[in-house]
C-alpha positions as CSV (number, residue, x, y, z in Angstrom):
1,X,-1.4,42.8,-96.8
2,X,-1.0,39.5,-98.6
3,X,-3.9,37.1,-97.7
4,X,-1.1,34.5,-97.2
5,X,0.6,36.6,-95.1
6,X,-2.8,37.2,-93.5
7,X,-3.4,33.8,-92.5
8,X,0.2,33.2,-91.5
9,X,-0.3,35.7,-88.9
10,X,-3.3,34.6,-87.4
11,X,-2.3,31.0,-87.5
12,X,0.8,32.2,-85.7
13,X,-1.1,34.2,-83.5
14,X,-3.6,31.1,-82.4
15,X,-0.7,28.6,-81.6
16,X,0.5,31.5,-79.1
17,X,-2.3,31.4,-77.2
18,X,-3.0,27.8,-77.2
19,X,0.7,27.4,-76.2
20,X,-0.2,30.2,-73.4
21,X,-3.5,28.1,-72.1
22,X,-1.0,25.0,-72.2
23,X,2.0,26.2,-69.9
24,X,-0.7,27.7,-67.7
25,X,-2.0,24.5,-67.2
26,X,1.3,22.5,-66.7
27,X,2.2,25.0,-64.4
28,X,-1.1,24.9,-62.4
29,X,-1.1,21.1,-62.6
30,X,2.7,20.5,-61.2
31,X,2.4,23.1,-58.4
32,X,2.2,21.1,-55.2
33,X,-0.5,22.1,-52.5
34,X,0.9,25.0,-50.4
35,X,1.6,23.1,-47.2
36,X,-0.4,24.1,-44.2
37,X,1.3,23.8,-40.9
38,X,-0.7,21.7,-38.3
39,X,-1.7,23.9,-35.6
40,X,-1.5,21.4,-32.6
41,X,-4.6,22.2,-30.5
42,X,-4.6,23.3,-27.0
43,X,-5.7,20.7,-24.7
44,X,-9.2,21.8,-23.4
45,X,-9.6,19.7,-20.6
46,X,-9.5,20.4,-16.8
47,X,-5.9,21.2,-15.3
48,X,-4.1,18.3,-13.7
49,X,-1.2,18.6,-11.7
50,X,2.3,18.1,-12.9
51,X,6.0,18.3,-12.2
52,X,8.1,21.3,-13.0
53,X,10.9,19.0,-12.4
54,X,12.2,16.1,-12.2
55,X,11.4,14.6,-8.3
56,X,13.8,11.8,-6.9
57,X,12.2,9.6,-3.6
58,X,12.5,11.6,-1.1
59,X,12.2,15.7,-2.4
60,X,10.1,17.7,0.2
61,X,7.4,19.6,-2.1
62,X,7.8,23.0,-2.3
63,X,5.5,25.5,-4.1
64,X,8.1,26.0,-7.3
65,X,8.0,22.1,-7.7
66,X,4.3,21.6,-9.1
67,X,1.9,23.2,-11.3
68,X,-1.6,23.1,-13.0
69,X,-1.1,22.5,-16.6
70,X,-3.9,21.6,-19.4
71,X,-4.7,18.2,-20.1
72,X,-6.9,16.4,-22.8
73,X,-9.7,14.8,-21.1
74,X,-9.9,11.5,-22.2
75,X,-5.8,11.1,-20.9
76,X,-6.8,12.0,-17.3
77,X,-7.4,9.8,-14.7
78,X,-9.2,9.4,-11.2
79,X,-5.2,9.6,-9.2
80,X,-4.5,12.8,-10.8
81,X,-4.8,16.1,-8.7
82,X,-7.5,18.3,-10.3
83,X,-7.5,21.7,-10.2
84,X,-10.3,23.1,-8.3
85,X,-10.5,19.6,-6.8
86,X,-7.5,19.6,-5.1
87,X,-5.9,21.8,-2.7
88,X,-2.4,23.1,-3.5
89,X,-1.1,24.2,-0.2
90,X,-2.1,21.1,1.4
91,X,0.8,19.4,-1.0
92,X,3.4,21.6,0.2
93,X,5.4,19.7,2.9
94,X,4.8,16.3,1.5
95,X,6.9,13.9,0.3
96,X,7.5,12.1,-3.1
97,X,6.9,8.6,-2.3
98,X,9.0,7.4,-6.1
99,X,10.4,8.9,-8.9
100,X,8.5,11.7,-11.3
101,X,9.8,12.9,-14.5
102,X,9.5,16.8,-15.9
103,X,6.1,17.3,-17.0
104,X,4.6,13.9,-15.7
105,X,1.2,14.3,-13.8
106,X,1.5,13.7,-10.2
107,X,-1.0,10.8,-9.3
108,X,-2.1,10.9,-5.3
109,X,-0.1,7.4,-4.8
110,X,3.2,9.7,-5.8
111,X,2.5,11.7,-2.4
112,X,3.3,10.9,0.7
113,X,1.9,13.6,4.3
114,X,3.1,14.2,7.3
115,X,0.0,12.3,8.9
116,X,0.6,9.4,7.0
117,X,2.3,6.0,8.3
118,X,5.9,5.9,6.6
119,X,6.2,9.2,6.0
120,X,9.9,10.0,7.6
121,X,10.8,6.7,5.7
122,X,9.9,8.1,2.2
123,X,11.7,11.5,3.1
124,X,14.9,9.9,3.4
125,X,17.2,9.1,0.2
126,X,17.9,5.1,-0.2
127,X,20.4,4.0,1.9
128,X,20.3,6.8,3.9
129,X,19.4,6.9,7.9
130,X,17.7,9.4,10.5
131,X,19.1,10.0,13.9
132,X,17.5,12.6,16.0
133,X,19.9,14.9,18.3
134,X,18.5,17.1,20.8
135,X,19.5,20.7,21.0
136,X,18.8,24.3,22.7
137,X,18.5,27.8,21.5
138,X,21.9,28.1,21.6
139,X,23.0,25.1,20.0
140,X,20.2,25.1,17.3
141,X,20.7,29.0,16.0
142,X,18.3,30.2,18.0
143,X,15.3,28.1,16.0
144,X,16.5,29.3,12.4
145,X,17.4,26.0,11.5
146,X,14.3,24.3,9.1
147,X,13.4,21.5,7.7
148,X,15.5,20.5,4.2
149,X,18.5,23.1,5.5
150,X,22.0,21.6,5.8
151,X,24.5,21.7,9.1
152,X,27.2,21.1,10.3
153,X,27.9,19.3,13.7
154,X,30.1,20.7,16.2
155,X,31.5,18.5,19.3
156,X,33.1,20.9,22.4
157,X,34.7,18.4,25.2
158,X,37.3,19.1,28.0
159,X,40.2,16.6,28.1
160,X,41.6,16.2,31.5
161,X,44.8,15.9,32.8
162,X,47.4,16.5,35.3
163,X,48.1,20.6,35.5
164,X,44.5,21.5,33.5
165,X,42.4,20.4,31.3
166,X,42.2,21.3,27.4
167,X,39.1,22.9,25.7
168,X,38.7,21.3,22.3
169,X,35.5,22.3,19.9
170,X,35.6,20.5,16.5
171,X,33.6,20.1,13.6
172,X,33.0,16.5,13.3
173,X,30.4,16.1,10.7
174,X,29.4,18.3,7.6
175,X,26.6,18.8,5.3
176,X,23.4,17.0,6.9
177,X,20.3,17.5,6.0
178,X,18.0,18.5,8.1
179,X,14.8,16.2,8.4
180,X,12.6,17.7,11.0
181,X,12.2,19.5,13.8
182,X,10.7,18.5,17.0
183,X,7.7,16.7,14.9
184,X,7.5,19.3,11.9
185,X,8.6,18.6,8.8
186,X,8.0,22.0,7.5
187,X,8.4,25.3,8.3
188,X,5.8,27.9,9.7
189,X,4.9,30.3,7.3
190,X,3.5,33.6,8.3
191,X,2.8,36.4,5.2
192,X,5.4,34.8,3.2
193,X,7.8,34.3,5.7
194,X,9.5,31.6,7.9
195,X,8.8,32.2,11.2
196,X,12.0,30.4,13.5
197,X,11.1,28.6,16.4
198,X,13.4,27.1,19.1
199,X,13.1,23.5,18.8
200,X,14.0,20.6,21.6
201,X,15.3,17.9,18.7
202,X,16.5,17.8,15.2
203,X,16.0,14.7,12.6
204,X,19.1,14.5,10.7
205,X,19.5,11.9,7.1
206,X,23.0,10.4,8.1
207,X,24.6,7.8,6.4
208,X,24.9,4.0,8.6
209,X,28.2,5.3,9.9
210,X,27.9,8.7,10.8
211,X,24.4,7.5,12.6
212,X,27.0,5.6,15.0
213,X,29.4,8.3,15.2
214,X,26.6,10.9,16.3
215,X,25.5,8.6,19.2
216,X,29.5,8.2,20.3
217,X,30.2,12.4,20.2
218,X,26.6,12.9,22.5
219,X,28.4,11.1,25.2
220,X,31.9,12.8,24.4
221,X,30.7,16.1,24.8
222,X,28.0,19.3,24.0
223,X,26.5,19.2,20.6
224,X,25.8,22.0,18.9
225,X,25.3,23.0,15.0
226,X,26.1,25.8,12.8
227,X,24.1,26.2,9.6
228,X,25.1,26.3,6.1
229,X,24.2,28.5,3.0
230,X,21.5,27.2,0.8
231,X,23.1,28.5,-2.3
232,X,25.4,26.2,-4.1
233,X,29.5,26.7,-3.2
234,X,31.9,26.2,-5.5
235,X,34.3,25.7,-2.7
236,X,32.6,22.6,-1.7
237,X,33.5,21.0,-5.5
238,X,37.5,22.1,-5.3
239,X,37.3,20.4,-1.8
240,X,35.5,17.3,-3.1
241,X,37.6,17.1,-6.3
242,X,41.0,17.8,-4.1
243,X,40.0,15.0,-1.9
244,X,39.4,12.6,-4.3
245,X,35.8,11.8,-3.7
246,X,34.5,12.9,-7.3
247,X,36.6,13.3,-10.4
248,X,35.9,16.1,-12.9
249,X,35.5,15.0,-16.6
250,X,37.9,17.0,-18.9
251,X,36.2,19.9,-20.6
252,X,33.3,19.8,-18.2
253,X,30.6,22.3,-19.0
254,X,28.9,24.3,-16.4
255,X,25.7,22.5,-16.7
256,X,28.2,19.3,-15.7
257,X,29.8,21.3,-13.0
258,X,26.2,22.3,-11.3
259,X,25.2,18.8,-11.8
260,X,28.2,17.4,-10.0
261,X,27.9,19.7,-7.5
262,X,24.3,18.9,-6.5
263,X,25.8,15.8,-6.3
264,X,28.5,16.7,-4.0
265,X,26.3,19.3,-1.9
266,X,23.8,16.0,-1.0
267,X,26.4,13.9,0.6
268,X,26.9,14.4,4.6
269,X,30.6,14.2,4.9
270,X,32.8,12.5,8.0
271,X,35.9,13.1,6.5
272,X,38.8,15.5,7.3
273,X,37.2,17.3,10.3
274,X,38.7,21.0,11.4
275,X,39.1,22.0,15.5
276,X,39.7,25.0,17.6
277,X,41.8,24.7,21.6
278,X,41.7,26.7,24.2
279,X,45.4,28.5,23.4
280,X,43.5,29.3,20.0
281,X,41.3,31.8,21.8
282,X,43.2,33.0,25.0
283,X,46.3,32.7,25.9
284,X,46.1,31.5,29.3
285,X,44.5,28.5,27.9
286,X,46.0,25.2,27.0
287,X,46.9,24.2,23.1
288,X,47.9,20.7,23.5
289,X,46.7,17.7,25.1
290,X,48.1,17.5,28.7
291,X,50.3,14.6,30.3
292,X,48.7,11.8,31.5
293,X,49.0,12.2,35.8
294,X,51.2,9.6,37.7
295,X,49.7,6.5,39.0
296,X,48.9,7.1,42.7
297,X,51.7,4.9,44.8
298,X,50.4,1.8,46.4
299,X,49.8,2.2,49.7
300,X,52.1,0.4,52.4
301,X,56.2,-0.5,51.7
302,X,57.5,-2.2,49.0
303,X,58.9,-5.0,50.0
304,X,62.2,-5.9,49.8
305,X,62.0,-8.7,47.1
306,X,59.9,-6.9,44.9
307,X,62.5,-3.4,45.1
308,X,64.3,-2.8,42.2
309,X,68.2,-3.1,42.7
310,X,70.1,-0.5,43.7
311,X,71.7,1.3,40.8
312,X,75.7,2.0,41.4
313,X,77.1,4.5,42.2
314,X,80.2,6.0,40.6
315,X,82.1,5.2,37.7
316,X,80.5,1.6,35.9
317,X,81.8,-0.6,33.1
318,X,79.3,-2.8,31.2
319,X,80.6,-6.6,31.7
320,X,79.0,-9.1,29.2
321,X,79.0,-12.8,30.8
322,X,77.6,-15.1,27.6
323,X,74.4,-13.4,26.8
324,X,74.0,-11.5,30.2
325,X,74.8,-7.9,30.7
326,X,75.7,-6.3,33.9
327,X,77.0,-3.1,35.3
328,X,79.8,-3.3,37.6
329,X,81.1,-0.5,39.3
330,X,85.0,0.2,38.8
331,X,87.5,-0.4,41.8
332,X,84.6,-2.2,43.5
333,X,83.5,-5.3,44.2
334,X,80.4,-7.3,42.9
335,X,77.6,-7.3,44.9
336,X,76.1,-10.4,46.3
């Protein structure tokens, strides 16, 4: 081979690898760092109490409302419920005194028992009342009414009259929550179920209004209640949105229909109310109101000033005399 060749080659052969060692470089030198993801670290303090969900003034605590979650130590505080510290089933019952968002610890001040002064006053939703009706076995459901179920009220009353009276039971009021019974606020629970008890009173949340109409239909008649389903009814949104009292946004979701219909479901109602008579049931028993009875005639005669005239007798012709009007009888004479 040609020495100049020879040297050709190698020369050619040394800028390839430099030009190799260079791109390698430039390569290794532009790559960015692989990006690590941050791994956020699991909090590895003590377990604090917090909501599941959000709690409005007023929510009765129930066991699927709070839980122990993780917390770092240096965030938690003296008001927060600690677990091992505090006792969970001593929380169920109580009341949320103000407002807790999803995933907010529950401080001790947020809590409000059944022992403690202004308790039945943080139970009830702003604005709201509670009236207390008493009520039997038979009027209560036999005792399976509890504390945070909804009823309906029911007034039964006999309206007199001449020739029998008439049996009227209508529902007056719907949808009331239930506050308490007797002096419980909760229910009895006894291997994981409610145990019903026959109370002597229920504690209702009534708006102003209806508090006054309660008080009126106790002196009308019996009281009783019949108790409503805890699930959600779609019925009760047609009937609200028929009526007026909410108005459905075009396009509404679902998560918008439940949402409304919490809404609905949490408002006692006095409005269009539905009754059952007597003829209903039997039919030896009266369906409308009956007449009023006659006045009893006052005792002794009437005298004869006070007696209404005579009316004629016989054929009459009306005879106007300027802006009188009498009645004379035809082919008689006028009476004195």
């Amino acid at each position: 081979m040609d020495r100049k060749k020879l040297v050709l080659l190698v020369s050619a052969l040394i800028v390839a690898i430099g030009t190799a060692f260079v791109a390698r470089s430039l390569f290794a030198g532009a790559a960015a760092p692989e990006a690590q993801a941050a791994v956020a670290a699991a909090p590895t303090g003590p377990k604090v109490l917090v909501a599941q969900r959000a709690l409005s003034p007023g929510t009765i605590i129930t066991p699927d409302a709070l839980s122990f979650q993780p917390w770092p130590t240096d965030m938690v505080k003296d008001a927060y419920f600690i677990e091992g510290e505090a006792d969970m089933q001593k929380l169920i019952g109580t009341v949320v005194r103000f407002a807790v968002t999803a995933g907010e610890p529950v401080t001790q001040g947020a809590l409000v028992s059944p022992q403690d002064r202004g308790f039945l006053a943080a139970a009830l939703t702003p604005g709201m009342r509670a009236i207390t009706v008493p009520v039997s076995s038979q009027t209560g459901v036999a005792g399976f009414i509890f504390p945070g179920d909804r009823v309906d009220m029911m007034l039964t009353q006999s309206v007199g009259g001449e020739g029998g009276a008439l049996q009227v039971a209508e529902t007056v009021l719907r949808n009331l929550r239930v506050l308490a019974t007797d002096q419980a606020t909760t229910q009895e629970i006894v291997d994981g179920k409610a145990v019903p008890k026959v109370s002597g009173t229920v504690t209702l949340e009534v708006t102003p209004r209806i508090a006054e109409k309660v008080t009126v239909a106790q002196t009308l008649g019996s009281i009783s209640f019949s108790l409503r389903p805890l699930a959600d009814s779609h019925t009760e949104l047609e009937r609200a949105i028929a009526s007026g009292d909410i108005k459905l946004p075009d396009n509404a979701t679902p998560e918008q229909e439940e949402k409304l219909l919490k809404a609905v479901m949490a408002q006692p109602s006095d409005g269009k109310t539905s009754y059952v008579t007597g003829g209903d049931v039997s039919r030896f028993q009266r369906s409308t109101v009956p007449p009023a009875a006659a006045p009893a005639a006052a005792a002794g005669p009437v005298p004869v000033s006070a007696a209404a005239p005579a009316a004629p007798k016989g054929p009459t012709i009306k005879v106007r005399r300027g802006s009188n009007v009498a009645e004379e009888p035809v082919n008689g004479r006028r009476g004195a």
